[in-house]
PDB file with one MODEL, atoms N, CA, C and O in Angstrom:
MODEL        1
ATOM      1  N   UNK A   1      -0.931  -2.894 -20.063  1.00  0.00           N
ATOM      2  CA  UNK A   1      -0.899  -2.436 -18.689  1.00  0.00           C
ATOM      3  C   UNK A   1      -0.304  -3.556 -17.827  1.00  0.00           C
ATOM      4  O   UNK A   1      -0.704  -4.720 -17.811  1.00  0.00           O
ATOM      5  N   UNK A   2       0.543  -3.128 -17.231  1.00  0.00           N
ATOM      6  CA  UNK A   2       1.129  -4.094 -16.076  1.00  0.00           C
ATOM      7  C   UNK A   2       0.678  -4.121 -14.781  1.00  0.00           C
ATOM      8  O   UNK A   2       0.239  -3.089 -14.272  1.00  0.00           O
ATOM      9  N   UNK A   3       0.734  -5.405 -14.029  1.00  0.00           N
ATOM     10  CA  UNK A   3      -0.158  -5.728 -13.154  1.00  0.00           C
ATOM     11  C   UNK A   3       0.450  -4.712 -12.024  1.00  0.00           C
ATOM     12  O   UNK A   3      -0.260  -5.008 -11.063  1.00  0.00           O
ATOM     13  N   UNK A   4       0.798  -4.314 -11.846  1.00  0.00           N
ATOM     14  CA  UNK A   4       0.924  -3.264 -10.301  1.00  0.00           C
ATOM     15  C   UNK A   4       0.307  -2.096 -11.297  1.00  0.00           C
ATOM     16  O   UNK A   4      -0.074  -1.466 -10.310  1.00  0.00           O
ATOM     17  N   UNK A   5      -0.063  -1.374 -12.247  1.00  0.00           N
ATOM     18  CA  UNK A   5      -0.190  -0.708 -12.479  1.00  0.00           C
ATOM     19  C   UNK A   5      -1.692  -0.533 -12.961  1.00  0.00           C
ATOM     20  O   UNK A   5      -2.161   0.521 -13.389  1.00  0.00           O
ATOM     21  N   UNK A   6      -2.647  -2.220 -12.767  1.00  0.00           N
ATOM     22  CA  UNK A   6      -3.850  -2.633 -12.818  1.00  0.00           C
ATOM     23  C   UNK A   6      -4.393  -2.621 -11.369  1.00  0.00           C
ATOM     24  O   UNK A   6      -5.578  -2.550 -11.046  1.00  0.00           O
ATOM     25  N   UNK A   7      -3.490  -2.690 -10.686  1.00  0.00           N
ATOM     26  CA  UNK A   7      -3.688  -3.132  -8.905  1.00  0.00           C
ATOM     27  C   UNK A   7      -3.839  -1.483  -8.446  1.00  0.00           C
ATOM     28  O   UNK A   7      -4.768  -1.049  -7.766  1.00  0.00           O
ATOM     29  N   UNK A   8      -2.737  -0.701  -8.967  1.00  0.00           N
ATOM     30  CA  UNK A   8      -2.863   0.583  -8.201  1.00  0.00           C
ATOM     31  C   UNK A   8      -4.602   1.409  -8.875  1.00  0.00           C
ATOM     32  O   UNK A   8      -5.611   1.942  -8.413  1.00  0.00           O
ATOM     33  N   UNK A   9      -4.132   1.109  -9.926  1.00  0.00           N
ATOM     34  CA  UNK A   9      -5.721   2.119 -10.736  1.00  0.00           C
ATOM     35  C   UNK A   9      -6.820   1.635 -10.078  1.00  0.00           C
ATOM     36  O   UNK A   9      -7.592   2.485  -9.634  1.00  0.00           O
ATOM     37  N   UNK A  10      -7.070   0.537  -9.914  1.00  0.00           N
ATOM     38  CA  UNK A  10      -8.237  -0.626  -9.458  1.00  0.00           C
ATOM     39  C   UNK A  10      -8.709  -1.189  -7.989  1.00  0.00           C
ATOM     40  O   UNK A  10      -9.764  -1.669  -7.576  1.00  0.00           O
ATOM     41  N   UNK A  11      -7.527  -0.926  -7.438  1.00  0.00           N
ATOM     42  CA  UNK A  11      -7.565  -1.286  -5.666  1.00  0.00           C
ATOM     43  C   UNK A  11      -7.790  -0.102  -4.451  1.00  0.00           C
ATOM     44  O   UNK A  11      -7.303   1.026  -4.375  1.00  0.00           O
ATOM     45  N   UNK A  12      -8.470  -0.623  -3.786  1.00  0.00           N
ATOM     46  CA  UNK A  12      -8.483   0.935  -2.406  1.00  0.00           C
ATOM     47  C   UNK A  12      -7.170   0.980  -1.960  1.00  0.00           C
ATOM     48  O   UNK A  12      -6.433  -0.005  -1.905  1.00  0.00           O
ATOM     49  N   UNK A  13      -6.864   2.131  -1.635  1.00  0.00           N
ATOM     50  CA  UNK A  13      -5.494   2.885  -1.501  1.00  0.00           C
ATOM     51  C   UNK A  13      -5.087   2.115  -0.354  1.00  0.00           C
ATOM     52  O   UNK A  13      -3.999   1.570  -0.535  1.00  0.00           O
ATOM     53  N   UNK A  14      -5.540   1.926   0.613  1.00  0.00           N
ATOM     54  CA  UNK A  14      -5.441   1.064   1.972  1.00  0.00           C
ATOM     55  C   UNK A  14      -5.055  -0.677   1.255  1.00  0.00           C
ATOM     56  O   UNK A  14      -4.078  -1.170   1.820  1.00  0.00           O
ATOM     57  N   UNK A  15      -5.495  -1.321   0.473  1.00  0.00           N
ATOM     58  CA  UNK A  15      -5.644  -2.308   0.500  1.00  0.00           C
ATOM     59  C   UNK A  15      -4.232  -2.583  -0.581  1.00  0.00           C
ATOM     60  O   UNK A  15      -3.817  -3.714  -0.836  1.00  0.00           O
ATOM     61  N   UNK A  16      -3.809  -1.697  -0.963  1.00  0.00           N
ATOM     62  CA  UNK A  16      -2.608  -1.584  -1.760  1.00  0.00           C
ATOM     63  C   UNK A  16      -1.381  -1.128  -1.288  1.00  0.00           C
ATOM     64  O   UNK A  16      -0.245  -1.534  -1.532  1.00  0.00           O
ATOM     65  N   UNK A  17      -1.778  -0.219  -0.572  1.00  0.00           N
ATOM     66  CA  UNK A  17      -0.365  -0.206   0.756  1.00  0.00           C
ATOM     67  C   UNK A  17      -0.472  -1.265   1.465  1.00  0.00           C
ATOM     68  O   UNK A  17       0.279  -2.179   1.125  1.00  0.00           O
ATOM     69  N   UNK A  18      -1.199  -1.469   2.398  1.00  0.00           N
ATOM     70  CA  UNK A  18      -0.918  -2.792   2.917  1.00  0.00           C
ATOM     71  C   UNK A  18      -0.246  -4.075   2.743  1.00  0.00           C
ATOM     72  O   UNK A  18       0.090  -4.812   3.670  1.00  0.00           O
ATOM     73  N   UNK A  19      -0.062  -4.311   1.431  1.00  0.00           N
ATOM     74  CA  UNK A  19       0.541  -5.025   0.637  1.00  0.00           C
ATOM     75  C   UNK A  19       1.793  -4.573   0.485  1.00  0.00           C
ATOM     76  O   UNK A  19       2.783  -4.981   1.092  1.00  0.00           O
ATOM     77  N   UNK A  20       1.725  -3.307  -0.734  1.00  0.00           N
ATOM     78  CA  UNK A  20       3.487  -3.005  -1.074  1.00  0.00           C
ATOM     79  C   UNK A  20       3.964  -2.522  -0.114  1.00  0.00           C
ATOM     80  O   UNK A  20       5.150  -2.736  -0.365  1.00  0.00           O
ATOM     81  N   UNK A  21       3.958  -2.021   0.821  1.00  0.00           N
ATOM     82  CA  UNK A  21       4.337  -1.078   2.393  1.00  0.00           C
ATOM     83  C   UNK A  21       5.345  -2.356   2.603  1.00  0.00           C
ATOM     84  O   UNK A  21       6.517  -2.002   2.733  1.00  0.00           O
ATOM     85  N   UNK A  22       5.055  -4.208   2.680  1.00  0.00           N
ATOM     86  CA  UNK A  22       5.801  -4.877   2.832  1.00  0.00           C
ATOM     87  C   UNK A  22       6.765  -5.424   2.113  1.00  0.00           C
ATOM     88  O   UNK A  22       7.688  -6.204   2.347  1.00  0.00           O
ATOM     89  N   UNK A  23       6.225  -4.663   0.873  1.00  0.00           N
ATOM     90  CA  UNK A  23       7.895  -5.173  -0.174  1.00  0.00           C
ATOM     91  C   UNK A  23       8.338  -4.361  -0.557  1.00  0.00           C
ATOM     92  O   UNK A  23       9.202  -4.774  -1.330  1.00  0.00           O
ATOM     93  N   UNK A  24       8.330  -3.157  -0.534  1.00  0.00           N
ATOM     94  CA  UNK A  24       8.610  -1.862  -1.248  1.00  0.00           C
ATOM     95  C   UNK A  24       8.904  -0.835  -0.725  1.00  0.00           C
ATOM     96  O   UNK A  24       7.839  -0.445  -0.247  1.00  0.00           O
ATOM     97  N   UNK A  25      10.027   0.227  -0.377  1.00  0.00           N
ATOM     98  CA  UNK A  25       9.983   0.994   0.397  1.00  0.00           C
ATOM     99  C   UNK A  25       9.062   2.555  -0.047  1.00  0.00           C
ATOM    100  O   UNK A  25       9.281   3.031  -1.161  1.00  0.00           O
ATOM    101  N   UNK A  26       8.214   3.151   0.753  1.00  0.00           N
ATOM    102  CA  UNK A  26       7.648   3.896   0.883  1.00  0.00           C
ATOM    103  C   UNK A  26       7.510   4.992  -0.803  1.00  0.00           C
ATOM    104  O   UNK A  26       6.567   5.090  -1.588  1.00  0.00           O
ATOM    105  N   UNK A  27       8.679   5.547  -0.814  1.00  0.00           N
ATOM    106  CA  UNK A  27       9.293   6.226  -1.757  1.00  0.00           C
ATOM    107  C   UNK A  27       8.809   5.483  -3.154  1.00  0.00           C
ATOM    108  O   UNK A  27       8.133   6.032  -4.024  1.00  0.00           O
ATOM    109  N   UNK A  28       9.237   4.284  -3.185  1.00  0.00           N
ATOM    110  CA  UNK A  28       8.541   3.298  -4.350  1.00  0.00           C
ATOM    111  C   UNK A  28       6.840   3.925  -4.640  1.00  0.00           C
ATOM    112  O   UNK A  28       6.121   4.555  -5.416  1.00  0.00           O
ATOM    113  N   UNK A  29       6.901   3.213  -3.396  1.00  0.00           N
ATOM    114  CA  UNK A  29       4.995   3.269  -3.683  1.00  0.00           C
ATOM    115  C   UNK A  29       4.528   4.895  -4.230  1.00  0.00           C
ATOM    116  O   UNK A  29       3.810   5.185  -5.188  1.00  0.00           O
ATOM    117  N   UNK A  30       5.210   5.790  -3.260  1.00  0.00           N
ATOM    118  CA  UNK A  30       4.907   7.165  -3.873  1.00  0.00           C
ATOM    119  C   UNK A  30       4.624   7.000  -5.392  1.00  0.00           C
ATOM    120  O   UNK A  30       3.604   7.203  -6.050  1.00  0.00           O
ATOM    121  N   UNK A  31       5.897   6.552  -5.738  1.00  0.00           N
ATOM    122  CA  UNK A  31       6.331   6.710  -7.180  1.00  0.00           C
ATOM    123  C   UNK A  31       5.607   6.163  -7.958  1.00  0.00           C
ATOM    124  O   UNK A  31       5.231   6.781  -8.954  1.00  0.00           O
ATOM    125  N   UNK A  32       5.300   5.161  -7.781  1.00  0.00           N
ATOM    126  CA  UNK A  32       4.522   4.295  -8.960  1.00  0.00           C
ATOM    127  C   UNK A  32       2.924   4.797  -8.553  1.00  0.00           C
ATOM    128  O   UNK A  32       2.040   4.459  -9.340  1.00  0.00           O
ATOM    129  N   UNK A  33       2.494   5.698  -7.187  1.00  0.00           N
ATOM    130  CA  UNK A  33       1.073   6.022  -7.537  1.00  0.00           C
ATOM    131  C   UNK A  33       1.193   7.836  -8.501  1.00  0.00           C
ATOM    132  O   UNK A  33       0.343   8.559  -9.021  1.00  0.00           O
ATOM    133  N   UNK A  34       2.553   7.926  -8.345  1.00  0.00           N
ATOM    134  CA  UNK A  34       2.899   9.526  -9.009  1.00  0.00           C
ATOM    135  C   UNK A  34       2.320   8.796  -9.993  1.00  0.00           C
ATOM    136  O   UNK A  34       1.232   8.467  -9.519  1.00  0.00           O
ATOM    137  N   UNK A  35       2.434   8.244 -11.352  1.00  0.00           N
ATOM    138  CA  UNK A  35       2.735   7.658 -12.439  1.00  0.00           C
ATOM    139  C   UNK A  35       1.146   7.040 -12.467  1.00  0.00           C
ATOM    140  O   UNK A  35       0.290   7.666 -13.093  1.00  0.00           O
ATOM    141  N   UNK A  36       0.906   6.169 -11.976  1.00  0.00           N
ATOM    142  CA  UNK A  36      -0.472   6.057 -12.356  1.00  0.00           C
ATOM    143  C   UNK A  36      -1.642   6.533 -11.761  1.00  0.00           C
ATOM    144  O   UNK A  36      -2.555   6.537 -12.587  1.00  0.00           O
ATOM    145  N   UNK A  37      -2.040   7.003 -10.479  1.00  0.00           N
ATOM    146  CA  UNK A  37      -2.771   7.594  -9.891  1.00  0.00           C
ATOM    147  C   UNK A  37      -2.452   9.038  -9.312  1.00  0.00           C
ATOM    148  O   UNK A  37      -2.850   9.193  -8.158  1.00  0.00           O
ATOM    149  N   UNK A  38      -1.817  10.110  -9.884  1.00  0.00           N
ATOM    150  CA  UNK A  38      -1.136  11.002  -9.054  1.00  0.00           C
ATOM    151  C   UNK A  38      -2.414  12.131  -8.227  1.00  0.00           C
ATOM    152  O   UNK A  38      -2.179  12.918  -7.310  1.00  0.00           O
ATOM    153  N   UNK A  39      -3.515  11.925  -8.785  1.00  0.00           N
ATOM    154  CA  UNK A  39      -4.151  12.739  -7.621  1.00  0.00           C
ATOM    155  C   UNK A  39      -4.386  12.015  -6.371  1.00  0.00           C
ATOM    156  O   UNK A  39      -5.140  12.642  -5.628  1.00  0.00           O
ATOM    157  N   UNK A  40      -4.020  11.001  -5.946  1.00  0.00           N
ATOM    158  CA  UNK A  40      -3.631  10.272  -4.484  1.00  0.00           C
ATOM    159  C   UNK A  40      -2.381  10.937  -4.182  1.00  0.00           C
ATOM    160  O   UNK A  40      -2.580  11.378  -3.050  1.00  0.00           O
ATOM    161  N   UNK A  41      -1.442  11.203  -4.459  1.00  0.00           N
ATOM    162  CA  UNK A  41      -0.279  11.702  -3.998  1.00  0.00           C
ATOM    163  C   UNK A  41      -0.536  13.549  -4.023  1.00  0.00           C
ATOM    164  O   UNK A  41      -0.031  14.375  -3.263  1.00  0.00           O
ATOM    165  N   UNK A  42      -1.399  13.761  -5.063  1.00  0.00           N
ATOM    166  CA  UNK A  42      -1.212  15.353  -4.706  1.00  0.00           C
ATOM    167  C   UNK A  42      -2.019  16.032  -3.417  1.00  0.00           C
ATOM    168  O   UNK A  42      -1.658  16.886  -2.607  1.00  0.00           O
ATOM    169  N   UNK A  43      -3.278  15.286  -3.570  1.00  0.00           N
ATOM    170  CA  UNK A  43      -4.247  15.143  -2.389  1.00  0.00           C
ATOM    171  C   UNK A  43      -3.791  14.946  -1.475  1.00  0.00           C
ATOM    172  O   UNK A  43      -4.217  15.834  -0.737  1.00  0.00           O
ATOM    173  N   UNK A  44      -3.191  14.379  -0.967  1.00  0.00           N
ATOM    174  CA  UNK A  44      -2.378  13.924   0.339  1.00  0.00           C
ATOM    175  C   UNK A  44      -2.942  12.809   0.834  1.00  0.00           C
ATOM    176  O   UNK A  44      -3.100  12.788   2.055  1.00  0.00           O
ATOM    177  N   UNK A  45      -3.276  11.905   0.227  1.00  0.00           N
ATOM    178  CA  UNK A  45      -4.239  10.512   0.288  1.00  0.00           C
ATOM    179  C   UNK A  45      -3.424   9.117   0.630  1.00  0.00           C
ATOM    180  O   UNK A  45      -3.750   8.155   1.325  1.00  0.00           O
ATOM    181  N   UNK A  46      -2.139   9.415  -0.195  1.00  0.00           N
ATOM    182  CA  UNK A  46      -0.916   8.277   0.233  1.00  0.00           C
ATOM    183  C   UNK A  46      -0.843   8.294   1.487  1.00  0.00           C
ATOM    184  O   UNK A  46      -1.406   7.570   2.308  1.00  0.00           O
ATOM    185  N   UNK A  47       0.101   9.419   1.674  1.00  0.00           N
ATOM    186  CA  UNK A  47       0.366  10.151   3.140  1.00  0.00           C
ATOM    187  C   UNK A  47      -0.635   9.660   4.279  1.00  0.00           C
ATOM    188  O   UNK A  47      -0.258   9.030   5.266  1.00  0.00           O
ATOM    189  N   UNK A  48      -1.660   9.942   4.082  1.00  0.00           N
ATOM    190  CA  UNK A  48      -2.999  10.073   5.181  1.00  0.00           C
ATOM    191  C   UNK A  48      -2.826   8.464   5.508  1.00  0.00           C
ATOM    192  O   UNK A  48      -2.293   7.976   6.505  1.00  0.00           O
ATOM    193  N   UNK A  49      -3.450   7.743   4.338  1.00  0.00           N
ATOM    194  CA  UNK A  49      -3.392   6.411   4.404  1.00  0.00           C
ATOM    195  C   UNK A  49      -2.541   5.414   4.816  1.00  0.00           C
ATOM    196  O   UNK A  49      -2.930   4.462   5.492  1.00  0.00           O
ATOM    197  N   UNK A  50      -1.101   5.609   4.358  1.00  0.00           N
ATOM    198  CA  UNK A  50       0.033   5.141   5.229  1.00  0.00           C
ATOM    199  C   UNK A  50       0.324   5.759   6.639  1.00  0.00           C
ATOM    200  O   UNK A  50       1.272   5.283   7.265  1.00  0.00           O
ATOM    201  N   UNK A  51      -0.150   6.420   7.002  1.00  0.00           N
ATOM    202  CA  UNK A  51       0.131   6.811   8.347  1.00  0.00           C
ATOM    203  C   UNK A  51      -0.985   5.904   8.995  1.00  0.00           C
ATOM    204  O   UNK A  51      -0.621   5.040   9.793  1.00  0.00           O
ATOM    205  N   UNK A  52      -2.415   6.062   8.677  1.00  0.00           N
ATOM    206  CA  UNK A  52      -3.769   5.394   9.245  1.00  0.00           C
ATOM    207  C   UNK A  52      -3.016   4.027   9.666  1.00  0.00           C
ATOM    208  O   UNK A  52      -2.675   3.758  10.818  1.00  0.00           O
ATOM    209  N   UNK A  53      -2.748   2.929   8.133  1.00  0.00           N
ATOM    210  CA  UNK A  53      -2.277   2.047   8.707  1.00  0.00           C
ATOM    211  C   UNK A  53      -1.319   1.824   9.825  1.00  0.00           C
ATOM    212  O   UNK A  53      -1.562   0.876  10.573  1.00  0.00           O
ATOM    213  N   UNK A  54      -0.310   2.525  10.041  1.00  0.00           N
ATOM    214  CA  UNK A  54       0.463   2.591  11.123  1.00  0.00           C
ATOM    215  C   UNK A  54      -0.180   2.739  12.273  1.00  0.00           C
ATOM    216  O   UNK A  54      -0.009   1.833  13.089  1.00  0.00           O
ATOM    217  N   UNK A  55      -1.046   3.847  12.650  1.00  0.00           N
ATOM    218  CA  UNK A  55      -2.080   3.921  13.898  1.00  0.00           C
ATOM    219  C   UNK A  55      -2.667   2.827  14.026  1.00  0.00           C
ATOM    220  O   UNK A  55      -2.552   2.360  15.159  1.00  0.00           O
ATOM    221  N   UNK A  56      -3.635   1.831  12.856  1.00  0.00           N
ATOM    222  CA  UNK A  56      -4.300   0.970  13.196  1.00  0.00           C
ATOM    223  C   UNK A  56      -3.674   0.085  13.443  1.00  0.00           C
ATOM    224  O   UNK A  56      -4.335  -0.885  13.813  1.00  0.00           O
ATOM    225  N   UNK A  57      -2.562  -0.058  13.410  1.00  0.00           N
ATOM    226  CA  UNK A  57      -1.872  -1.489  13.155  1.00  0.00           C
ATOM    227  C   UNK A  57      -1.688  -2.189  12.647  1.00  0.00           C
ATOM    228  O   UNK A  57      -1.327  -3.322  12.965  1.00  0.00           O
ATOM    229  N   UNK A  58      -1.889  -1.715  11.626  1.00  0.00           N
ATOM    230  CA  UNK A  58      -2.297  -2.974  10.313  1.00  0.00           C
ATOM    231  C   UNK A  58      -0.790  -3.061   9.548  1.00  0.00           C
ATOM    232  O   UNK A  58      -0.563  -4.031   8.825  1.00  0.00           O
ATOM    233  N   UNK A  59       0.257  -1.977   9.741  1.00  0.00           N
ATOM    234  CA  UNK A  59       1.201  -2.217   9.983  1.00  0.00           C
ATOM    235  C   UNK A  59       2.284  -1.862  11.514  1.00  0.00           C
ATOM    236  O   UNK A  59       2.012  -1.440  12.637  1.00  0.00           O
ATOM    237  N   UNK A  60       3.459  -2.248  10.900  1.00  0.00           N
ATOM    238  CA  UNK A  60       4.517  -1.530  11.965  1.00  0.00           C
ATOM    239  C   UNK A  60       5.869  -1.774  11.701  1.00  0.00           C
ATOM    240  O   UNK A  60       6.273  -2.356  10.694  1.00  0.00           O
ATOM    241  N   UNK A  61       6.549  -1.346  12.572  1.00  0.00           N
ATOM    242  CA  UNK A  61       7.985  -1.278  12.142  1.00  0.00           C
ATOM    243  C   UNK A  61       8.734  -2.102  12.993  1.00  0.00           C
ATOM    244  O   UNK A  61       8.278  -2.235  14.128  1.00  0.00           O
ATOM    245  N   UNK A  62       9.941  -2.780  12.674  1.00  0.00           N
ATOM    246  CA  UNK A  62      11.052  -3.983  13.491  1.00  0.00           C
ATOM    247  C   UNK A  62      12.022  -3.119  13.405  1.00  0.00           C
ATOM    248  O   UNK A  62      12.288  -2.084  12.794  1.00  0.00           O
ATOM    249  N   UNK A  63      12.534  -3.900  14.270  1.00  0.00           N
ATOM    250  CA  UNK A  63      13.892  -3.082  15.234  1.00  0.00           C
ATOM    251  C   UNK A  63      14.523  -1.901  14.496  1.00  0.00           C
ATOM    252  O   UNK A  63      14.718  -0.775  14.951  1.00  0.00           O
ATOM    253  N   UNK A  64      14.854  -2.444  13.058  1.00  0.00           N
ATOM    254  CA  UNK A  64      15.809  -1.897  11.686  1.00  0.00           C
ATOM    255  C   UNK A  64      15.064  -0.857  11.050  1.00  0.00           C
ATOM    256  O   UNK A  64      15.620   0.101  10.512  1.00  0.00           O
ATOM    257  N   UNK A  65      13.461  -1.055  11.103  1.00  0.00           N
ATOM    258  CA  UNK A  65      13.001   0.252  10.640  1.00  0.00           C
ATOM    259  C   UNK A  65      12.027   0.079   9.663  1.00  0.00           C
ATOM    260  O   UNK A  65      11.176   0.855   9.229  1.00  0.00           O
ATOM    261  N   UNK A  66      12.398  -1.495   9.293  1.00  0.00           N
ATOM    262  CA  UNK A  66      11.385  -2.057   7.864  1.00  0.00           C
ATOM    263  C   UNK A  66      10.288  -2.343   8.406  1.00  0.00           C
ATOM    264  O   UNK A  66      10.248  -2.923   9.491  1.00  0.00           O
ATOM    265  N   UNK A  67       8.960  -1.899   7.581  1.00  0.00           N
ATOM    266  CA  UNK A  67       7.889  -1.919   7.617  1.00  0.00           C
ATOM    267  C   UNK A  67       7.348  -3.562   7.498  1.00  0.00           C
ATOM    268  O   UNK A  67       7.994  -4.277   6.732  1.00  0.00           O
ATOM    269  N   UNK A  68       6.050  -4.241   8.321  1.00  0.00           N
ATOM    270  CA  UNK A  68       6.189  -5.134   8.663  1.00  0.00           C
ATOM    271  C   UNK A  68       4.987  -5.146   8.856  1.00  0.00           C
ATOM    272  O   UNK A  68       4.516  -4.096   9.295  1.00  0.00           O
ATOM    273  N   UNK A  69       4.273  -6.021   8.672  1.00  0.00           N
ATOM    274  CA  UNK A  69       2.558  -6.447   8.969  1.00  0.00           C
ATOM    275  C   UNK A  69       2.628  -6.176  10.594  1.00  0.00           C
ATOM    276  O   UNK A  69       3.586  -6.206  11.367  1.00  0.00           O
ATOM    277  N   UNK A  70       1.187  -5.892  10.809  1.00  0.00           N
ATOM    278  CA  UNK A  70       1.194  -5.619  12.498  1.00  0.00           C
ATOM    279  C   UNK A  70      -0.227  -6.347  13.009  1.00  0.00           C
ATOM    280  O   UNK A  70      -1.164  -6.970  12.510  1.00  0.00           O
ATOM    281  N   UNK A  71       0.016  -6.085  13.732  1.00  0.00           N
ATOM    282  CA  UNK A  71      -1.156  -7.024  14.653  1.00  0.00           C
ATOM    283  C   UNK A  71      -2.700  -7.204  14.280  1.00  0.00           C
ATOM    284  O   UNK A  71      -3.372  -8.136  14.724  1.00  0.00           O
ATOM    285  N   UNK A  72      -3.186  -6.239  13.438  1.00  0.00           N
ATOM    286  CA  UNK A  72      -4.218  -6.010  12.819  1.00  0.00           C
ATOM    287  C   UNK A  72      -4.224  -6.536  11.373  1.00  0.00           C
ATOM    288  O   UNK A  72      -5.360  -6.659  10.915  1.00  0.00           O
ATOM    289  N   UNK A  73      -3.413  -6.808  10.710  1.00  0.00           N
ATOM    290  CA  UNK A  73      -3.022  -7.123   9.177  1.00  0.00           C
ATOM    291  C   UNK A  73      -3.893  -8.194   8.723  1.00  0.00           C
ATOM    292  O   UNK A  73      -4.102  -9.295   9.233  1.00  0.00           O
ATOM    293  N   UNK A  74      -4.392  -7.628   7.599  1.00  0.00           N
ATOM    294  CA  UNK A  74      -4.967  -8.906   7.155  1.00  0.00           C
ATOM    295  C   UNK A  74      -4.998  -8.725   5.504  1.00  0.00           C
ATOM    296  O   UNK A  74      -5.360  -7.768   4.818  1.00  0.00           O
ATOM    297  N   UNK A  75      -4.576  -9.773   5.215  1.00  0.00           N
ATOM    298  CA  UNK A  75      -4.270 -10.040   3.489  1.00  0.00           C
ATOM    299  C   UNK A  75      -5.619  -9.138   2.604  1.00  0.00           C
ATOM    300  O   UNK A  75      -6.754  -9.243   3.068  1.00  0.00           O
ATOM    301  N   UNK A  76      -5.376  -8.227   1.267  1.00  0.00           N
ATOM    302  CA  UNK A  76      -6.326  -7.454   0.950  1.00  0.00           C
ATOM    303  C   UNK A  76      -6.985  -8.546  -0.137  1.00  0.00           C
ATOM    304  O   UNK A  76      -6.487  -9.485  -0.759  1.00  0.00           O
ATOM    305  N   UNK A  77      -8.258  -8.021  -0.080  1.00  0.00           N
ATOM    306  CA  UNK A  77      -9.441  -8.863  -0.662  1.00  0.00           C
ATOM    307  C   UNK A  77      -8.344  -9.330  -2.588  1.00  0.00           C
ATOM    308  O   UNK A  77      -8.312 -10.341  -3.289  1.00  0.00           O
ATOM    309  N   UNK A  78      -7.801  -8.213  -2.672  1.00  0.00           N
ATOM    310  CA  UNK A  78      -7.608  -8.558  -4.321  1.00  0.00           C
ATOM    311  C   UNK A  78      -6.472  -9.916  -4.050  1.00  0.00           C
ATOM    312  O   UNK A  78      -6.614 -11.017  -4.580  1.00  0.00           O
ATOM    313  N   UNK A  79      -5.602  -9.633  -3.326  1.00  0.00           N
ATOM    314  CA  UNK A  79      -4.743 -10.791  -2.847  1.00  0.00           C
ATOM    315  C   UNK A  79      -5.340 -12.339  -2.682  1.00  0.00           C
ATOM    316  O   UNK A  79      -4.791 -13.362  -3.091  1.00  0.00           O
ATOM    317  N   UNK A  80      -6.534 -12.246  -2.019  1.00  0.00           N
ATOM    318  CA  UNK A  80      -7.280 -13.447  -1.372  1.00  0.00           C
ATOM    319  C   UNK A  80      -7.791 -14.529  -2.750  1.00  0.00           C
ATOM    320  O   UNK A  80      -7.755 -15.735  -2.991  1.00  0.00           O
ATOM    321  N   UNK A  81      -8.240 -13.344  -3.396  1.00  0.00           N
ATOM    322  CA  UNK A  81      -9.192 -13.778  -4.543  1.00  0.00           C
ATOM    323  C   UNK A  81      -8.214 -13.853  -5.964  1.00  0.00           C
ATOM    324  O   UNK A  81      -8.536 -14.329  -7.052  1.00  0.00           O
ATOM    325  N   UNK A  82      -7.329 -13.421  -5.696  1.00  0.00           N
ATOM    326  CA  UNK A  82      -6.232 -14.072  -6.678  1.00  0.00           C
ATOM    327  C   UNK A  82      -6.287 -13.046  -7.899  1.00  0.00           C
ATOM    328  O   UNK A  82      -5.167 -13.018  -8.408  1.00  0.00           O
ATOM    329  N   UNK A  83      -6.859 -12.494  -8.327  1.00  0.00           N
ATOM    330  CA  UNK A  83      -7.421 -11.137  -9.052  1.00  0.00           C
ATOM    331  C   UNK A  83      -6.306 -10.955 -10.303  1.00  0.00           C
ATOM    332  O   UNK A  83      -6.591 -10.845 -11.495  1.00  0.00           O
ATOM    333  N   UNK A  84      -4.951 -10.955  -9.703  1.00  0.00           N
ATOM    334  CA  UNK A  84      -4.177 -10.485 -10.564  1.00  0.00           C
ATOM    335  C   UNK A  84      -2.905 -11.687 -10.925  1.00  0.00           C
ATOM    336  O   UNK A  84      -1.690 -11.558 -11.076  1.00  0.00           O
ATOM    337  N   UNK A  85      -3.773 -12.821 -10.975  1.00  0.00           N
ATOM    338  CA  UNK A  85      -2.721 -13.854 -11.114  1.00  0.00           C
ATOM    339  C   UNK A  85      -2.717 -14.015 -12.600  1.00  0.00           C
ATOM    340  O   UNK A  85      -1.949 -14.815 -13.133  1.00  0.00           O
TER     341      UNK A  85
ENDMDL
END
């Protein structure tokens, strides 16, 4: 098992967008939760969740359109604690 694919099975959906939302475009993330988690994507749980963050702020968007930590952002616990090093 490869580590994004230990991170997606294993991490809250919020705390994993938050993260790839900044390196990955949207479509990505779909994809790789199609593949390992797909009842988040059939549910409409991606969706819900990437939008939340946008309301909360936890992300946002620059001039160009790319998604971008926002005023609320804060590094997710698996990140902090090194989890998947």
């Amino acid at each position: 098992m490869n580590t994004v694919e230990r991170i997606i099975k294993n991490e809250p959906v919020a705390d994993v967008v938050s993260l790839f939302a900044l390196l990955w475009p949207a479509m990505r993330i779909d994809r790789m939760y199609g593949l390992y988690r797909s009842e988040v994507v059939q549910k409409g749980i991606l969706v819900a969740t990437y939008n939340s963050l946008f309301n909360d702020g936890v992300l946002s968007s620059d001039k160009s359109g790319k998604t971008v930590k926002g005023p609320n952002w804060k590094a997710p616990t698996f990140l902090v604690e090194k989890r998947y090093d």
